[in-house]
C-alpha positions as CSV (number, residue, x, y, z in Angstrom):
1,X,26.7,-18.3,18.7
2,X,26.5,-16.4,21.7
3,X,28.1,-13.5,20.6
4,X,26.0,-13.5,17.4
5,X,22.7,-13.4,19.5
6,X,24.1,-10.6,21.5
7,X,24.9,-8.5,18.7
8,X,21.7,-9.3,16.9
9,X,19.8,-8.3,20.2
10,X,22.0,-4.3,20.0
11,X,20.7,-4.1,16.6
12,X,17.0,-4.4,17.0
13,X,17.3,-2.7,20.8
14,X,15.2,0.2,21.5
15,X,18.9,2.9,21.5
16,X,19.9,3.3,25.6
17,X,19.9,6.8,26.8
18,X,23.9,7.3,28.1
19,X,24.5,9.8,30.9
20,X,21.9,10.9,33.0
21,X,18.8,9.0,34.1
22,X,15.8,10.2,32.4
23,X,13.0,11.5,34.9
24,X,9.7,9.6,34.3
25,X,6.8,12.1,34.6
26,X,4.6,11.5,37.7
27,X,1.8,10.4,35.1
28,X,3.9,7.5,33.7
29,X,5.5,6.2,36.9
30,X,3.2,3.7,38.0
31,X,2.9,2.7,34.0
32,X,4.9,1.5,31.5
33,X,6.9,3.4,29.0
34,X,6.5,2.9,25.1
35,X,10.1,2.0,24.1
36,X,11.9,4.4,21.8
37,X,11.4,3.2,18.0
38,X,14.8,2.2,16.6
39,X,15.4,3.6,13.0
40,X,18.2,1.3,12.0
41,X,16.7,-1.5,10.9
42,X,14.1,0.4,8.2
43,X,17.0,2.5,6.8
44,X,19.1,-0.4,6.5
45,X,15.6,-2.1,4.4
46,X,15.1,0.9,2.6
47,X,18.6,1.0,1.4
48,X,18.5,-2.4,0.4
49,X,15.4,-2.1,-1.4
50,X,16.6,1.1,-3.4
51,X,20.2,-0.4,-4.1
52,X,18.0,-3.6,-5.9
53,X,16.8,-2.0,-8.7
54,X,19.3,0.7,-8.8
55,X,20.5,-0.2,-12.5
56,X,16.5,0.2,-13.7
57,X,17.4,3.8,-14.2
58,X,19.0,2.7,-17.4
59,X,16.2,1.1,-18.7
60,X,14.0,2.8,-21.6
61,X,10.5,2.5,-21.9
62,X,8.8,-0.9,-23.0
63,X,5.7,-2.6,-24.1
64,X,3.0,-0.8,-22.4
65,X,4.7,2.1,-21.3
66,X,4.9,3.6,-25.0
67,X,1.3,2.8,-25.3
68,X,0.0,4.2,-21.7
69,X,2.7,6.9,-21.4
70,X,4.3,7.9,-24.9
71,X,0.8,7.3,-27.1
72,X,-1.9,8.1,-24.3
73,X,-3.3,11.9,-25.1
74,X,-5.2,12.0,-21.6
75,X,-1.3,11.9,-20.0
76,X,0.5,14.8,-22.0
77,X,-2.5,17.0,-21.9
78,X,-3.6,18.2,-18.1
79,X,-6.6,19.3,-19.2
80,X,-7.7,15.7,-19.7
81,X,-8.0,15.5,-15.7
82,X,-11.4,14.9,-15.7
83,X,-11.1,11.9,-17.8
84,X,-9.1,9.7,-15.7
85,X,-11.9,9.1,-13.5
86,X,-14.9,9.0,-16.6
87,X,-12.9,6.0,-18.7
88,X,-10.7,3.2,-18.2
89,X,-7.0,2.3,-18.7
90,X,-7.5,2.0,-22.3
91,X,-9.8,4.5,-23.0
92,X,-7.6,6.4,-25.2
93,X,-7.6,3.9,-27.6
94,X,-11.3,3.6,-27.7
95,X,-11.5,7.4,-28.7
96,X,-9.1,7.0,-31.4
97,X,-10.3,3.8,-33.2
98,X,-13.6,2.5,-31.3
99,X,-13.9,-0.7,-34.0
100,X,-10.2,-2.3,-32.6
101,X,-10.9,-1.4,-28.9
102,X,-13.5,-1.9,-27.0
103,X,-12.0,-0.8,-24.0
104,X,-11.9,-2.5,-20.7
105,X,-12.8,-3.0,-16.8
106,X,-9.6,-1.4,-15.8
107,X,-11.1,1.6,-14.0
108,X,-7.4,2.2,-12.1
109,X,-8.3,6.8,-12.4
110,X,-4.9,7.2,-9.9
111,X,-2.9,5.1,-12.4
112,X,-3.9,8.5,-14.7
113,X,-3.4,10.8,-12.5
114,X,0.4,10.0,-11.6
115,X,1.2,9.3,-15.0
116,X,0.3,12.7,-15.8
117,X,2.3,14.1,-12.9
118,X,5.4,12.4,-13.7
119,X,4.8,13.5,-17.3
120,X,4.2,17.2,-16.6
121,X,7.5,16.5,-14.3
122,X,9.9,14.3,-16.2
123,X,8.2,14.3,-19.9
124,X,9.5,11.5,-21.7
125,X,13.2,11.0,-19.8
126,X,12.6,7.3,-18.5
127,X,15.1,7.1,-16.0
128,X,12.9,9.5,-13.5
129,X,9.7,7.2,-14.0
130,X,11.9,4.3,-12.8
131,X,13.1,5.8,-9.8
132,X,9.7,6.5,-9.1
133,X,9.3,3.3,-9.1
134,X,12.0,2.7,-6.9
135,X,11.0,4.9,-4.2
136,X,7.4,3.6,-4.2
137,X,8.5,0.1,-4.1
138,X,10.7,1.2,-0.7
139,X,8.1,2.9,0.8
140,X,6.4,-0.5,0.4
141,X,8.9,-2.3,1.8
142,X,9.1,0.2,5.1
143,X,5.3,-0.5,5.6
144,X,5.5,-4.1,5.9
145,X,8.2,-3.6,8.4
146,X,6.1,-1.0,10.3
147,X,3.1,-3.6,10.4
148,X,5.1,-6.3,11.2
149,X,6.3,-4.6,13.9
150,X,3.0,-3.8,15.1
151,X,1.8,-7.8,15.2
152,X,5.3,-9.2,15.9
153,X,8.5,-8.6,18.0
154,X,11.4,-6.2,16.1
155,X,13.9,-8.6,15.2
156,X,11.0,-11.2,13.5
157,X,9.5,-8.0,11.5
158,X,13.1,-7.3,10.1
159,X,14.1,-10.9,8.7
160,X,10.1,-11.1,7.2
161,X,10.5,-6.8,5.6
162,X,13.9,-8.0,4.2
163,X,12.6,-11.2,2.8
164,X,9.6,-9.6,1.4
165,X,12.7,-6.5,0.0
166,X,14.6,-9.4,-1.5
167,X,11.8,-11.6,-3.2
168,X,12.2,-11.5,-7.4
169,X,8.7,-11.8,-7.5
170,X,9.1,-8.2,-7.3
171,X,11.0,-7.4,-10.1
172,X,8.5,-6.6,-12.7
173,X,6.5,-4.5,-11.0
174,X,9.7,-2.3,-9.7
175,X,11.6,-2.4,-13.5
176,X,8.3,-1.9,-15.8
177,X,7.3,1.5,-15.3
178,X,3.5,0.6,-16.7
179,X,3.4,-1.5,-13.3
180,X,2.9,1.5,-11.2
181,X,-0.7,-0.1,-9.8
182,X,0.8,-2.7,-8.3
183,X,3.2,-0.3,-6.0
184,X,-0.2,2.2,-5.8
185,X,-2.7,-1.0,-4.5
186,X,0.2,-2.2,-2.1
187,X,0.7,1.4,-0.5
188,X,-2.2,1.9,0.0
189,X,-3.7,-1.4,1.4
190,X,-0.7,-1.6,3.5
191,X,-1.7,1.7,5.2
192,X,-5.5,0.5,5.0
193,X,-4.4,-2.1,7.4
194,X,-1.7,-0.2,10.2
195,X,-5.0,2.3,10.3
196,X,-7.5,-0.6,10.8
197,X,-5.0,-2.2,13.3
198,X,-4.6,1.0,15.3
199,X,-8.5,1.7,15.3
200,X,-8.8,-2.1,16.8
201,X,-6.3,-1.1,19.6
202,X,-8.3,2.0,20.6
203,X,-5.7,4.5,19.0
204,X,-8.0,7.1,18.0
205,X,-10.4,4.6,17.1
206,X,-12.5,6.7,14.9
207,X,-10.2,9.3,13.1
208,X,-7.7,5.4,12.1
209,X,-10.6,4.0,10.8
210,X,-11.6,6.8,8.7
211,X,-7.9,6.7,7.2
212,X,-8.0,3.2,6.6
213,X,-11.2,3.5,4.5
214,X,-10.0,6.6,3.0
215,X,-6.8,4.5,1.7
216,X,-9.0,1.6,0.9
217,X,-10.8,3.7,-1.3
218,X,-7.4,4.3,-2.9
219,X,-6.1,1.5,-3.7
220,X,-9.6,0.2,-5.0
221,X,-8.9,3.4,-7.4
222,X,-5.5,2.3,-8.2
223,X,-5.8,-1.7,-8.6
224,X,-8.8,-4.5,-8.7
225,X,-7.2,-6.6,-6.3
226,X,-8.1,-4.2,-3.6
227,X,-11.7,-6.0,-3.8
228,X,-10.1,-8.8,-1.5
229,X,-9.3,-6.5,1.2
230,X,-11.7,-7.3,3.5
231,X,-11.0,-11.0,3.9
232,X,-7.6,-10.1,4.8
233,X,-9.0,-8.2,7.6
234,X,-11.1,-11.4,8.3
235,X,-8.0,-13.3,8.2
236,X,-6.7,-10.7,10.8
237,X,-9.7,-10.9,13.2
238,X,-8.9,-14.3,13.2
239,X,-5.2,-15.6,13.5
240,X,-4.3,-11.6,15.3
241,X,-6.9,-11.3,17.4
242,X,-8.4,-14.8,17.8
243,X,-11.7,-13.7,16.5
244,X,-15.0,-16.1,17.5
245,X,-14.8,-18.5,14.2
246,X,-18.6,-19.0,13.7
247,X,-19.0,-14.8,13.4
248,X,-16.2,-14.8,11.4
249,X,-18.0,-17.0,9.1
250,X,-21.0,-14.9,8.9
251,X,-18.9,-12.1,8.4
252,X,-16.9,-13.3,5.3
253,X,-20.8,-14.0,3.9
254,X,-21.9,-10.7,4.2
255,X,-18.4,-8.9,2.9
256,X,-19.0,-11.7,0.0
257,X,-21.7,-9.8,-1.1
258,X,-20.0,-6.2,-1.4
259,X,-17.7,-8.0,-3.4
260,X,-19.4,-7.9,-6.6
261,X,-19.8,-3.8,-6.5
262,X,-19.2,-2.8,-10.2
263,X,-16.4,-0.3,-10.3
264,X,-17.1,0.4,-14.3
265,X,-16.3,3.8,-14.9
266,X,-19.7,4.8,-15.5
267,X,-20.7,4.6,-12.2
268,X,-17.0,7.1,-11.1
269,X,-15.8,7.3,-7.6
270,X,-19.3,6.3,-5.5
271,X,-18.6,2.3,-6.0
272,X,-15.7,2.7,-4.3
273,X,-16.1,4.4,-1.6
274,X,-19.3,2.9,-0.7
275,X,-17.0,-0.6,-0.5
276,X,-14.6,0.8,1.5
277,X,-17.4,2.0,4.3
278,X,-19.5,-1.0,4.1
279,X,-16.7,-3.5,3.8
280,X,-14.7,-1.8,7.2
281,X,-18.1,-1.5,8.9
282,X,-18.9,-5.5,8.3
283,X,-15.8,-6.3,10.1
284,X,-15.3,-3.5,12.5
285,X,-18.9,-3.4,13.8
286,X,-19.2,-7.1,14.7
287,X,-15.8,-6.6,16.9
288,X,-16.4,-3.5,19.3
């Protein structure tokens, strides 16, 4: 056991410096040092979470893909741009038969627009939309090990990343290529709330909490989920930062009510980004 906790402790150890000492600026003497960031744990999760779904490349396209992908006008044609933010997910079907559709409250515009990247990159060879897939879904996984690493020691963030890497709850939306939202939303959030956490710390305070509302604003355009956001950052305040519970309380009241913006596509990108500043304001403007 001993020898296990040892190793374990070289593994998520900042890497030692061998030959000679370091000299510590005159600045930083009296201070402490940031530790150097060790790299082998978040290859070792990003190679794990790309060797998962490795045999996804052999899949074809399914179900919705043929319809969003293989049927969808708006993704072959790139002079369609403009639509992806003026109608929803099924909007293409509402143009061609308006009596059988009548379209829905999926206003996801950067679902669109990386479809019709991938399709002006790929065309219709499946196995490259998979490994887009793939690589999103790793990226995922390296985020929550970079926030995890932010709230909680190294070695705690790893086990958590490589449980989250390992979970078949992820499976669909890695192997179904029409699932791309999900990976989009969870980006994007994911980097929504490093930014938030960094503004909270006093890293750049105002440039990290215009990225996180820049990427909340993204993955409201990608997913609907996104709408929940701000009680997440309510639940952060709270069990992160041991955030006064009554003001907390008023808080989640007042993000309540942004949380019935309408994001129909009538109304394009102002929704959004109007949810993104007032929610991040409700919570950061109570806490400075």
């Amino acid at each position: 056991m001993a020898r296990k906790k040892i190793k374990e402790r070289k593994l998520f150890a900042a890497p030692e410096s061998h030959g000679k000492r370091e000299e510590i600026p005159a600045a930083n003497r009296r201070g402490s040092v940031a530790p150097k960031f060790n790299w082998y744990p978040l290859a070792l999760l990003l190679l794990v979470s790309l060797s998962l779904y490795g045999l996804t490349l052999r899949n074809n396209f399914v179900t919705d893909d043929k319809l969003q992908i293989l049927s969808n006008p708006n993704v072959k044609d790139p002079q369609n741009l403009t639509q992806a933010f003026r109608g929803d997910v099924w909007s293409f079907a509402t143009q061609k038969n308006s009596k059988k559709h009548r379209g829905t409250n999926y206003y996801r515009p950067l679902q669109l627009l990386t479809y019709m990247a991938e399709y002006s990159a790929f065309g219709e060879k499946s196995w490259p939309w998979h490994l887009m897939n793939m690589v999103l879904n790793a990226i995922v996984v390296a985020l929550v090990y970079l926030l995890l690493t932010l709230l909680a020691e190294p070695a705690l963030a790893f086990w958590a990343a490589l449980l989250f890497a390992l979970h078949p709850i992820h499976t669909e939306a890695v192997a179904w290529v029409a699932a791309l939202p999900e990976l989009e939303c969870a980006l994007f959030l994911l980097l929504a709330l490093i930014f938030y956490h960094r503004a909270r710390k006093g890293t750049a305070s105002a440039g990290s909490l215009a990225f996180s509302t820049l990427f909340l604003a993204a993955a409201l355009l990608s997913k609907e989920v996104a709408l929940l956001f701000p009680f997440v950052l309510v639940a952060y305040e709270w069990f992160f930062r041991g955030a006064d519970g009554s003001q907390l309380l008023v808080d989640s009241r007042r993000i309540s009510k942004h949380t019935g913006a309408d994001l129909h596509p009538e109304n394009s990108l102002l929704p959004s980004l109007r949810y993104s500043r007032g929610t991040l304001a409700n919570c950061w403007c109570r806490r400075t």
